[in-house]
C-alpha positions in Angstrom: 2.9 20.4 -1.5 6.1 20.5 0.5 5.0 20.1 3.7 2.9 16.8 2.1 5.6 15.8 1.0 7.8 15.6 4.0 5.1 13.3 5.8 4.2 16.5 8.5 0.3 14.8 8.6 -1.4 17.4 6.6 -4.5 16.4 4.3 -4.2 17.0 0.3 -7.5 18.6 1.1 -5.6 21.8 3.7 -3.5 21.8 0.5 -6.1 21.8 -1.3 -7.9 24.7 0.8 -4.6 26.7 0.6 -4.0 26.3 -3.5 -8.0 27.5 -4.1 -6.8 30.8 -1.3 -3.6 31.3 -4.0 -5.9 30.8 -6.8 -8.2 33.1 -4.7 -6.0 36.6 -4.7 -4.6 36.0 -8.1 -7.8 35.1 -10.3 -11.2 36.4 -8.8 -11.8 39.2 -10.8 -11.3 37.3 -14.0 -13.6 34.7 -12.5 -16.4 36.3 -10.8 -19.1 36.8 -13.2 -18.6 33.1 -14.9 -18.3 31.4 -11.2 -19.7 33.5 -8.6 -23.1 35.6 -9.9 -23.9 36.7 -6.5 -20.7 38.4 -6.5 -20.8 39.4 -10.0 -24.1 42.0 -9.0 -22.6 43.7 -6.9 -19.8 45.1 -9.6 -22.1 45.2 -12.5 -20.9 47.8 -14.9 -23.5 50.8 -15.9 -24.5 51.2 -19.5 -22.0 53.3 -21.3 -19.7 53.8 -18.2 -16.4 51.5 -18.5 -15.0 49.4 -15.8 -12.8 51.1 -13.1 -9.7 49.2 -11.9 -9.5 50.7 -8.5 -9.6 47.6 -6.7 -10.2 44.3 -7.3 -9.5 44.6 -11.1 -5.8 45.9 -10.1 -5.4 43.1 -7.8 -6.1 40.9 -10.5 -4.0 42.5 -13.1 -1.1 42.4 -10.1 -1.9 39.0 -9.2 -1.8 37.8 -13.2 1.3 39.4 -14.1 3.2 38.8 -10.5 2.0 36.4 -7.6 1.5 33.7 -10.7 5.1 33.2 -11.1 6.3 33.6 -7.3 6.6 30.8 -5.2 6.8 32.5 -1.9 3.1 33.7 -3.0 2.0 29.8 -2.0 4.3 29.2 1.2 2.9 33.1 2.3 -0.4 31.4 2.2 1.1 27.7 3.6 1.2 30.4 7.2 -2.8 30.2 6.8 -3.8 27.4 6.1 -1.3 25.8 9.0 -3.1 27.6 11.3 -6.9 26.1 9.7 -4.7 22.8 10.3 -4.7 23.6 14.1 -8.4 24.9 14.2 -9.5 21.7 12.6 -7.4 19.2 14.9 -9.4 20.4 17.8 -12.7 20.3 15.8 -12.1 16.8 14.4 -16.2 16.7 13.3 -15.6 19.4 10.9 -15.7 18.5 7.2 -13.8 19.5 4.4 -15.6 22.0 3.3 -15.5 23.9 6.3 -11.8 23.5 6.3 -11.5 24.8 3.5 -14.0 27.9 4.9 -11.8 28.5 7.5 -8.7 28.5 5.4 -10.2 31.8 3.6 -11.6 33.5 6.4 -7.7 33.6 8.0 -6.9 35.0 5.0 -6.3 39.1 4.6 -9.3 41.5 4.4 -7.9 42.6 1.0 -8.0 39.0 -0.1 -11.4 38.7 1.2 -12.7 41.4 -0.5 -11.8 40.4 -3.8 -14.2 37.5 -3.3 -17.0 39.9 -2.3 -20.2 37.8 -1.3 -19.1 34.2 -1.7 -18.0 31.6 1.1 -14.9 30.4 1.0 -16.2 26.6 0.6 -18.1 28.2 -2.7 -15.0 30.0 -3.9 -12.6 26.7 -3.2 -15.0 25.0 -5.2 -15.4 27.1 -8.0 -12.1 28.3 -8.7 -10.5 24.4 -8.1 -12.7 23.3 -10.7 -11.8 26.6 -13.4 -8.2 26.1 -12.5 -8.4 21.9 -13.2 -9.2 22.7 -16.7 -7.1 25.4 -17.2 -3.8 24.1 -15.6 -1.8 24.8 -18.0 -1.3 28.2 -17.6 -0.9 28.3 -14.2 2.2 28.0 -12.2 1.4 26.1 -9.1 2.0 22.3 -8.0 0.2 19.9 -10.1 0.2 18.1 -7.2 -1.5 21.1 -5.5 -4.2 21.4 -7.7 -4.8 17.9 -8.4 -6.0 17.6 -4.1 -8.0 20.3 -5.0 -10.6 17.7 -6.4 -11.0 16.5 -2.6 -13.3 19.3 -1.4 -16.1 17.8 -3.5 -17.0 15.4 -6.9 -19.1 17.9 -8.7 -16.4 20.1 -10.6 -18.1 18.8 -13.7 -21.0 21.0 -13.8 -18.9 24.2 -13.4 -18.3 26.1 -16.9 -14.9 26.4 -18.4 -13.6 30.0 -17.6 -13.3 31.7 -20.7 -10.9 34.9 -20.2 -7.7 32.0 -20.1 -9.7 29.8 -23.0 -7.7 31.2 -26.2 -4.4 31.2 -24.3 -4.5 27.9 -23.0 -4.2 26.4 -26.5 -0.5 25.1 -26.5 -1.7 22.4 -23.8 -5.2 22.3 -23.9 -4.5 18.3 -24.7 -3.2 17.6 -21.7 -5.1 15.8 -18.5 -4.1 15.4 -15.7 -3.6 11.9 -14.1 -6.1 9.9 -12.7 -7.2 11.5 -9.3 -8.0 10.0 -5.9 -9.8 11.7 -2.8 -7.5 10.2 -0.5 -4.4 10.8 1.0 -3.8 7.0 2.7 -6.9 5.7 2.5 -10.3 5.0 0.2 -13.7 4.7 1.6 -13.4 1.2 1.6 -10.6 1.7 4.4 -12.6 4.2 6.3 -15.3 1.8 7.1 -14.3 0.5 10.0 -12.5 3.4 11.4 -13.8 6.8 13.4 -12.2 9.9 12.2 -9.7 10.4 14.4 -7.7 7.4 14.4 -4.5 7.5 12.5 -3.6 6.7 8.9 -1.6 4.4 7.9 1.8 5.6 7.9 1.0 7.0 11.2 -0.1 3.9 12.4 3.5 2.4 11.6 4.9 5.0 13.5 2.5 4.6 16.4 3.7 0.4 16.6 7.4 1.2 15.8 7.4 3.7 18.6 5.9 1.6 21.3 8.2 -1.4 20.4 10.8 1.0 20.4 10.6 1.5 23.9 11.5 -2.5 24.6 14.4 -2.8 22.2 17.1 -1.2 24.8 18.4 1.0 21.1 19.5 4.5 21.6 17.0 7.3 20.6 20.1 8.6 17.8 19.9 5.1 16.3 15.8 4.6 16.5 15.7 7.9 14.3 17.9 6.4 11.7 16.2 3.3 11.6 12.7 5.1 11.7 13.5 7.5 9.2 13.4 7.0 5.0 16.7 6.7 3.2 15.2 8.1 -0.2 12.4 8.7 -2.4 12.1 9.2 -6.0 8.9 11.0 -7.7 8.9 11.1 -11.3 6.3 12.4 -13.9 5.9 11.4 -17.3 3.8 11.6 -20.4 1.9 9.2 -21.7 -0.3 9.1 -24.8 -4.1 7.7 -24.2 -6.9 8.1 -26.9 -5.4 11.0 -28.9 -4.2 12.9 -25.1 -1.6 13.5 -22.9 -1.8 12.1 -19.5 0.8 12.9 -17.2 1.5 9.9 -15.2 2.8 10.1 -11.4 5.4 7.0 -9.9 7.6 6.5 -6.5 9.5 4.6 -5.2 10.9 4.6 -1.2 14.0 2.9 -0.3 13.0 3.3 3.3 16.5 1.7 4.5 19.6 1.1 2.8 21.6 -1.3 6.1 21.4 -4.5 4.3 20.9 -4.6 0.2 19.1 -4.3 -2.2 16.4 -2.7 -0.8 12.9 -5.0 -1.7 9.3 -4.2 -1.9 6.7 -4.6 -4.4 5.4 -2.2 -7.0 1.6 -1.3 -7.2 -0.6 0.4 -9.6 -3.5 2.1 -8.4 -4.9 5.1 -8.7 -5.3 5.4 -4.8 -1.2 5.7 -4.3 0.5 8.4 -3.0 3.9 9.2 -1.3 2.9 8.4 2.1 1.4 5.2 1.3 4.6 4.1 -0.3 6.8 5.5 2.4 4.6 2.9 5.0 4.6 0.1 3.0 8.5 0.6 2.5 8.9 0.9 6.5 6.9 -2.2 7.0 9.4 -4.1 4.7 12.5 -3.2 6.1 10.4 -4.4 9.9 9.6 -7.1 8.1 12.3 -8.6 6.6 14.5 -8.1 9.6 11.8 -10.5 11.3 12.1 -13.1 9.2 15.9 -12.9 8.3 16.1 -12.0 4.9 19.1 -10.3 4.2 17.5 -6.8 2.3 16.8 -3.5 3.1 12.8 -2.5 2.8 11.3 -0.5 -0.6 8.4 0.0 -2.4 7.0 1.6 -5.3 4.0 2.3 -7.2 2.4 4.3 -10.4 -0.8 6.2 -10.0 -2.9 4.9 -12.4 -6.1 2.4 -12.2 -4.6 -0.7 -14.5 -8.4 -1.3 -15.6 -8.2 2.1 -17.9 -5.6 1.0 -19.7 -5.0 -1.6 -22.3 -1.9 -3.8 -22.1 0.4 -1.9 -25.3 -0.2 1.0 -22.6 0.4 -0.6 -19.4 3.6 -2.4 -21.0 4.6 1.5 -22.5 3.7 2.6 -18.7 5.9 0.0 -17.2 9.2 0.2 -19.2 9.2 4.0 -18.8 9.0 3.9 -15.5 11.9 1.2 -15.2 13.8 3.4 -17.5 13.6 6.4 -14.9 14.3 4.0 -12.2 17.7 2.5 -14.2 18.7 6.8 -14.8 18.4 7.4 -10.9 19.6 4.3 -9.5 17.0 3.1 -8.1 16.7 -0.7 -9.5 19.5 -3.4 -9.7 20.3 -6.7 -8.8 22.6 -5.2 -5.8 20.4 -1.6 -5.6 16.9 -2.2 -5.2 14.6 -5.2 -6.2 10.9 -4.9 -7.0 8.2 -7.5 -6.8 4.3 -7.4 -7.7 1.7 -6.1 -5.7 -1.8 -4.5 -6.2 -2.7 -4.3 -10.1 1.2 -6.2 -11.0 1.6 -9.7 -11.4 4.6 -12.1 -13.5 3.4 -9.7 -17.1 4.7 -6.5 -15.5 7.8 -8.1 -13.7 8.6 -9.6 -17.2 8.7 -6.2 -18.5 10.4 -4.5 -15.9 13.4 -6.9 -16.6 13.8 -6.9 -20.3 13.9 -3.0 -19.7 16.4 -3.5 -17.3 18.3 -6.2 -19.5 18.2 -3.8 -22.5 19.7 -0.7 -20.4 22.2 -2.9 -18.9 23.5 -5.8 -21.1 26.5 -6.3 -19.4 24.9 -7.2 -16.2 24.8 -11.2 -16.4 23.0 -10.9 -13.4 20.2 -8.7 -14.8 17.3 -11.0 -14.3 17.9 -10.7 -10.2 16.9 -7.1 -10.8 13.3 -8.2 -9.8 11.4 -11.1 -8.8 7.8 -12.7 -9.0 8.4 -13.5 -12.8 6.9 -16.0 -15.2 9.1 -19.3 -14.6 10.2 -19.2 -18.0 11.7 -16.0 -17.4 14.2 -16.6 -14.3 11.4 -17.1 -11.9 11.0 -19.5 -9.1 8.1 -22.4 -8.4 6.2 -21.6 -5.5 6.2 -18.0 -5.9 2.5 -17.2 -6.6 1.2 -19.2 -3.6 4.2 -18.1 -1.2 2.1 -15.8 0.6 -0.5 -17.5 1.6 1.3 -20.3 2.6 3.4 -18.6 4.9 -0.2 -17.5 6.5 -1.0 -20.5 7.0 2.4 -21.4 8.7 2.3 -18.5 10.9 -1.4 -19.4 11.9 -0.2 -23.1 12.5 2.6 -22.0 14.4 0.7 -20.0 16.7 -2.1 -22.1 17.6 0.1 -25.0 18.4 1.9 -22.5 21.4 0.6 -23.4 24.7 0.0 -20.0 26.1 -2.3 -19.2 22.8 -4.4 -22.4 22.9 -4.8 -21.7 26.3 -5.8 -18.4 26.3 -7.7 -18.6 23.2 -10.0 -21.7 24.5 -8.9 -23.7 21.7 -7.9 -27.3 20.8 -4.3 -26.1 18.9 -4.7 -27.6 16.1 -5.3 -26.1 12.1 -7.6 -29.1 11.6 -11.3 -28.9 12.8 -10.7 -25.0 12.9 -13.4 -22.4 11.2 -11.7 -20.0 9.2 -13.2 -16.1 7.6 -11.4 -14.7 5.1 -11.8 -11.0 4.0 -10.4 -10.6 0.2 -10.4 -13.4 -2.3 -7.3 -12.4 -4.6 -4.0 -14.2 -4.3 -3.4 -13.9 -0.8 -6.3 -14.8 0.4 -7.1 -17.7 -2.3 -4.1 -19.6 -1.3 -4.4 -19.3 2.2 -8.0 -20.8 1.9 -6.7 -23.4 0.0 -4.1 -24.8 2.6 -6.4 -24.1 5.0 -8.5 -26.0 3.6 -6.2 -28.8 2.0 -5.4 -29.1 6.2 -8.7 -29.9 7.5 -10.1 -26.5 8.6 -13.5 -25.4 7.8 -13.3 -21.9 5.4 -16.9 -21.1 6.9 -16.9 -17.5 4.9 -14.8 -15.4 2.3 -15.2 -11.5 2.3 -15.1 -9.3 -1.0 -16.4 -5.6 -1.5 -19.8 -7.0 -2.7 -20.8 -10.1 -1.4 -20.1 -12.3 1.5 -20.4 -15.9 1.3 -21.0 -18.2 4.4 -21.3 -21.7 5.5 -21.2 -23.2 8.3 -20.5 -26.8 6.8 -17.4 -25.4 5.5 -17.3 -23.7 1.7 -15.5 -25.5 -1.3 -12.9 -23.1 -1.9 -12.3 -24.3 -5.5 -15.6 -23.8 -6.7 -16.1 -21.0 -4.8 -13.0 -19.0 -6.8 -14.6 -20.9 -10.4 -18.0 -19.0 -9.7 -16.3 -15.7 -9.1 -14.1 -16.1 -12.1 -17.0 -17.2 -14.2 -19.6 -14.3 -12.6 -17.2 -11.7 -11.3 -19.0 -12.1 -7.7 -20.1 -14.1 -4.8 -23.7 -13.5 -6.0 -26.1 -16.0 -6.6 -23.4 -19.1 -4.8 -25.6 -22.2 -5.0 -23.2 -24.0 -2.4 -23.5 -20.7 0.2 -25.8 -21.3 3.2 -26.1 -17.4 3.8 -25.0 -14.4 0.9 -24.4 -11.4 2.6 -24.6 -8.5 0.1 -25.8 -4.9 2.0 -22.9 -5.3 4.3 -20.6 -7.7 3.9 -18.3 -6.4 6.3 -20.6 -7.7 8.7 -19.5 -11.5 8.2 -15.9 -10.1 9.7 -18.0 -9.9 13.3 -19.2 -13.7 13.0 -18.0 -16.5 15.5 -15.0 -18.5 14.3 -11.6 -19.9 15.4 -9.4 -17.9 13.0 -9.9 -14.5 11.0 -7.9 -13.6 8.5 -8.0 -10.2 7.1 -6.4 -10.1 3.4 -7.7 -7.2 1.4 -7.0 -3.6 2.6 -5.7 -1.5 5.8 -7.7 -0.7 8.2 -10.4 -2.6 8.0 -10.8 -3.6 11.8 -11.3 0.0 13.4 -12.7 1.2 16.7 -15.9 0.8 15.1 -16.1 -2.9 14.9 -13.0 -4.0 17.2 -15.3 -4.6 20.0 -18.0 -6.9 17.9 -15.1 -9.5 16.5 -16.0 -12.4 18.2 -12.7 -14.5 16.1 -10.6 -16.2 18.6 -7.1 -15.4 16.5 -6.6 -12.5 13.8 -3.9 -13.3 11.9 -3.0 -10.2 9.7 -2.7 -11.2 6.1 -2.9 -7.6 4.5 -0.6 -4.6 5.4 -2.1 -3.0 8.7 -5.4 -4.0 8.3 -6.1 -3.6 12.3 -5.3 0.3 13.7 -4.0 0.6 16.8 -6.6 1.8 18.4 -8.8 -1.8 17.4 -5.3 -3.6 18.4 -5.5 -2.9 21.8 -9.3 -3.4 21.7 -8.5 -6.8 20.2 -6.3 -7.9 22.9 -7.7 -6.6 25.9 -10.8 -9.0 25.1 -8.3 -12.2 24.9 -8.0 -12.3 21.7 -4.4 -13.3 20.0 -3.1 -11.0 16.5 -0.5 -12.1 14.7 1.2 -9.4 13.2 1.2 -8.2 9.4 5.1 -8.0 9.5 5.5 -11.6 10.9 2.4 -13.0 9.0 2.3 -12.3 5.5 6.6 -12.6 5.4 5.8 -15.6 2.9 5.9 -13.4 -0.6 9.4 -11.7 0.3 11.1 -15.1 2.0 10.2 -16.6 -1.9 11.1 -13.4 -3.5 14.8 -14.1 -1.9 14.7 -17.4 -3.1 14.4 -16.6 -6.8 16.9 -13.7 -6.2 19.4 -16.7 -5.1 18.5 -18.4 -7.9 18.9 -15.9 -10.2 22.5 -14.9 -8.9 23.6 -17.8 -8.9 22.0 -19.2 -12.8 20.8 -22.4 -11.5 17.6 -24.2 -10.3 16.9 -25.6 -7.2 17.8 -29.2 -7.2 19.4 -29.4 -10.4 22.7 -30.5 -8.8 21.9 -33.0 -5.9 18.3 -34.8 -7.0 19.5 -37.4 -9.1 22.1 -37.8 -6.4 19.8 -37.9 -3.5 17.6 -40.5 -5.1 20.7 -42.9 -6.3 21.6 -42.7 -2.6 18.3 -43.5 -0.9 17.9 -46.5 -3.8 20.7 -48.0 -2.6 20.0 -48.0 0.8 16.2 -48.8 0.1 18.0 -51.6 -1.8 20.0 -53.0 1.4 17.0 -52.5 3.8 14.9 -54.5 1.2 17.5 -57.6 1.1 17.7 -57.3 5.0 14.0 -57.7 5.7 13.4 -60.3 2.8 10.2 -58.6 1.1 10.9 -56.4 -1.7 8.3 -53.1 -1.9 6.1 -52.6 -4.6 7.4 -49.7 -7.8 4.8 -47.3 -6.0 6.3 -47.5 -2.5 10.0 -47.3 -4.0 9.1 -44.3 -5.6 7.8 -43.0 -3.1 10.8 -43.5 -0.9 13.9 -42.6 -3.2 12.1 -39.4 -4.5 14.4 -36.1 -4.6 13.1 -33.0 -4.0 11.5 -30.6 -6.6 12.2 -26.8 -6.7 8.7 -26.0 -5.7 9.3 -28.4 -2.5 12.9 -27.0 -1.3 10.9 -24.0 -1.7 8.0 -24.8 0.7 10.3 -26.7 2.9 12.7 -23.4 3.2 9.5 -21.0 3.6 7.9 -23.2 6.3 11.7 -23.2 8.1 11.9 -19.5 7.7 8.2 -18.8 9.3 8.6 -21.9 12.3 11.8 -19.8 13.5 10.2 -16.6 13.0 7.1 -17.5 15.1 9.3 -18.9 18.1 11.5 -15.6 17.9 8.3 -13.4 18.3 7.2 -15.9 21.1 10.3 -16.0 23.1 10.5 -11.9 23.2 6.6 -11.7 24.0 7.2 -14.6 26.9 10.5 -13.0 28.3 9.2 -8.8 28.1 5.5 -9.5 28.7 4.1 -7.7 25.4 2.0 -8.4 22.7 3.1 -10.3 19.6 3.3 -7.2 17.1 5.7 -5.6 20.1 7.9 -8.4 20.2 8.4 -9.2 16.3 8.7 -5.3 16.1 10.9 -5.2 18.8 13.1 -8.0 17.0 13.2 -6.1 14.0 14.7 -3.2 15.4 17.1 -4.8 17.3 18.5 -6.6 14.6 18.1 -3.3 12.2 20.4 -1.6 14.9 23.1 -4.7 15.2 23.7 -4.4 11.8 23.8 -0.6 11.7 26.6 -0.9 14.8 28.5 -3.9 12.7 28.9 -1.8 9.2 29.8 1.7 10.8 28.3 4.9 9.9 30.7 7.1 7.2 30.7 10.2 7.2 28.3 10.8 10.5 30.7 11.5 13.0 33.3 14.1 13.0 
């Protein structure tokens, strides 16, 4: 569990490996005749003769009393299973199992022994499943034993072990939280990808690094900004269906040179540290891009939102805003969460009354997080803002002369066909403006279907049928459903792709077959680096996630504005603006002798609504972005992920030399 948890690239399932080894010298004798038979014949005991204890009974008996309650026992065995980590990086084909196989055979003989005739993928798997239900005796990282469910889904059929059943009373109604074979990424984000290219938060690494290299910042100061600032882990109970389910959260505050730090929470029971600490990296990168003044966060609880009614997810939600307000780790001026996967304005409502109720003296309290219901503090134009900046970004780009040029294309939105892989709020919205600008949405991705037409799809009633039917199946309007794999529509001809669901979903494995002219990168790392360079070499333009989907956070600091400073946009000036443009409509109209019609005057004299200062400051924010990222790409000859990266950094490091450093130098 430590070296996991200080990001050193090791898979839950070599910890995994290494806690069934622990388990391994401290259990088997109590084990072997419920999970191992073979084993158990070759120590069966003789009628009338008693059982000896000259070897792997007093091992067990040591091992109970002893190795259970010493730590060094699992960093003793952290030695092994390191060195299976270097066997399997230069046997990449090699599954878990056999990992896990070559984690026991390092071990001692005298370890060995104890397991007698079984392999070690057999023992792993038996004892990981006797120890899941019995974990409440044991003294070894939940977190340890909950990877232990990665070497393989068929725990279920294994008995219960029943020398620890009577003693294991006291928390026999506990569970553990719901678990996830992944350590960055699901089988949905393996798709694409062969096995040895990198996860995700070594991907962010991987594009930080080689943008690194063009910023001209000193290799002390890349470390700091590379580096995360803090992380908090917390565990709590929570009550479900007469149990106790230990529930896990984080939250990264990956750096602290501007605040409050900002980044969304998520629940899903695919999150982990790592994932957090890359999302909370790509904030910081991309706020720095896009010149919002905060430092990058994020956060997230491990738990699938559909298991759990709403009393529970609102009981989930304060508590874990009520461990975030005892360590610091939300505030107007701290650290400033927003939705994400499985949130929305409910659980951002929540979060602040918490807040509120901890803290009634702050009258700023309802800045302490954004992407609320407008009737609690938040801002018009939120919900949309994402996919509106997409479509800003791919504007932008397609209007550059180099791009069009290079691309074969006429430059313009309008007349363009547009994919869209993942139909939720991102990618809705950018299909709409897409659409609402003349370009043809000629096909929409989701996990299960794939709708195409090469007329152009009707993006309304296209979301209507999904909402009604919970799928793209059976679309009357689709010229072509794509349903055994519709991650095949990704490789069709068009103008424009826009990946919006998960990372990683353009891979070695399909790089070379995407025919799109531009990928603009909607999701968080959706294309590995590997595909990147596969992507561009064959002409085609990317525009990077950090640049791209900037939209939600550029709002986000909107409504943070508004809520610090207790009034809406346009309150004070639109009557104002519109008096003034009457009166000059007014003298323009007696000039030219021909007064205009109530619908024209309108028209004219109108002041701006909140929602349209905020599309009018996102679209500012995204045009000087986009020119930024161009001028660095045009004057250092990179890519445009490089140069908006490269920005990033720069600025990161500007503000790091402006503030000082305390306490850093003697």
């Amino acid at each position: 569990r430590p070296i996991l948890d200080e990001g050193m690239g090791v898979r839950s399932s070599a910890i995994a490996a290494a806690a069934a080894v622990v388990v391994t010298i401290v259990a088997t004798a109590n084990l072997r005749h419920q999970l191992c038979p073979a084993a158990g014949r070759n120590t069966r005991q003789r009628p009338g003769q008693q059982q000896t204890q000259k070897t792997s009974g007093k091992r067990a008996d040591y091992s109970t009393l002893r190795l259970l309650r010493q730590p060094a026992a699992v960093m003793r065995c952290a030695g092994r299973f390191r060195r299976a980590r270097v066997w399997k990086e230069k046997n990449e084909q090699c599954t878990e199992r056999a990992l896990a196989a070559r984690c026991f055979l390092l071990c001692t003989a005298r370890m060995r022994s104890a397991a007698l005739q079984c392999t070690g993928a057999e023992l792993a798997r038996a004892v990981a499943g006797a120890v899941l239900r019995q974990a409440g005796l044991l003294h070894l990282p939940t977190q340890a034993l909950r990877c232990a469910l990665v070497l393989t889904p068929t725990f279920a059929a294994i008995p219960p072990c029943s020398p620890w059943g009577a003693a294991s009373g006291a928390r026999r109604g506990a569970m553990l939280p719901p678990l996830s074979a992944r350590t960055l990424s699901t089988g949905l984000t393996n798709v694409a990808t062969e096995a040895h290219e990198p996860k995700f938060l070594q991907a962010v690494g991987m594009f930080f690094d080689r943008a690194a290299r063009h910023s001209g910042v000193t290799e002390e100061v890349l470390k700091h900004i590379k580096s995360t600032d803090a992380v908090l882990s917390v565990t709590f109970p929570m009550e479900k269906d007469g149990r106790t389910v230990m529930i896990r959260g984080y939250r990264a505050q990956h750096s602290r040179h501007r605040l409050p730090c900002k980044g969304g929470i998520r629940y899903s029971s695919e999150v982990d540290l790592q994932e957090v600490e890359a999302l909370a990296a790509l904030m910081t990168y991309k706020c720095a891009a896009v010149d919002v003044p905060f430092g990058g966060g994020k956060g997230g609880i491990m738990i699938n939102p559909r298991d759990w009614t709403a009393a529970e997810l609102e009981r989930i939600t304060r508590r874990f805003t009520l461990e975030l307000c005892q360590k610091n780790f939300i505030g107007p001026g701290v650290d400033v969460p927003a939705p994400d996967v499985g949130t929305g304005p409910r659980e951002m409502g929540w979060i602040a009354d918490t807040y509120r109720n901890f803290n009634p003296q702050d009258v700023s309290g309802a800045a302490c997080v954004t992407g609320k219901a407008l009737s609690l503090g938040g801002v018009r134009g939120r919900n949309e803002a994402t996919g509106l900046g997409v479509y800003y970004g791919v504007r932008e780009f397609l209007a550059f002369p180099e791009v069009h040029t290079r691309i074969r294309h006429h430059g313009k939105v309008e007349d363009s066909s547009v994919i869209i892989q993942g139909f939720g709020n991102v990618g809705y919205w950018a299909a709409r403006f897409f659409e609402a600008n003349g370009a043809k949405v000629v096909g929409v991705v989701e996990r299960d279907a794939a709708a195409y037409s090469a007329a152009g799809l009707d993006v309304e009633q296209l979301a209507q049928w999904r909402a009604e039917t919970g799928s793209f199946r059976g679309f009357p309007d689709a010229q072509r459903l794509i349903e055994d794999n519709p991650m095949a529509l990704l490789e069709a001809q068009c103008d424009v792709l826009i990946p919006a669901a998960l990372e990683r979903q353009i891979g070695l494995k399909n790089a070379r077959r995407i025919k799109a002219k531009l990928v603009g990168e909607a999701a968080n790392g959706p294309v590995t680096p590997g595909a990147d360079e596969v992507l561009r070499s064959q002409g085609t333009v990317v525009v990077p996630d950090l640049l791209l989907n900037a939209g939600g956070v550029c709002v986000s600091y909107f409504e943070w504005a508004k809520n610090l400073s207790h009034l809406r946009f346009g309150r004070m000036n639109k009557r104002w603006d519109e008096r003034s443009k009457g009166q000059l409509l007014a003298l323009v109209e007696g000039n030219a002798g021909r007064p205009l019609s109530e619908v024209e005057r309108r028209q004219l004299i109108h002041g701006a609504e909140e929602h349209e200062l905020v599309y009018s400051g996102l679209e500012d924010t995204m045009i000087v972005a986009c020119n930024e990222t161009r001028q660095t790409a045009n004057a250092k000859n990179i890519d445009y992920r490089t140069a908006a990266l490269t920005n990033s950094i720069n600025k990161i490091a500007a503000s790091l030399a402006g503030s000082g450093s305390i306490f850093t130098h003697a």
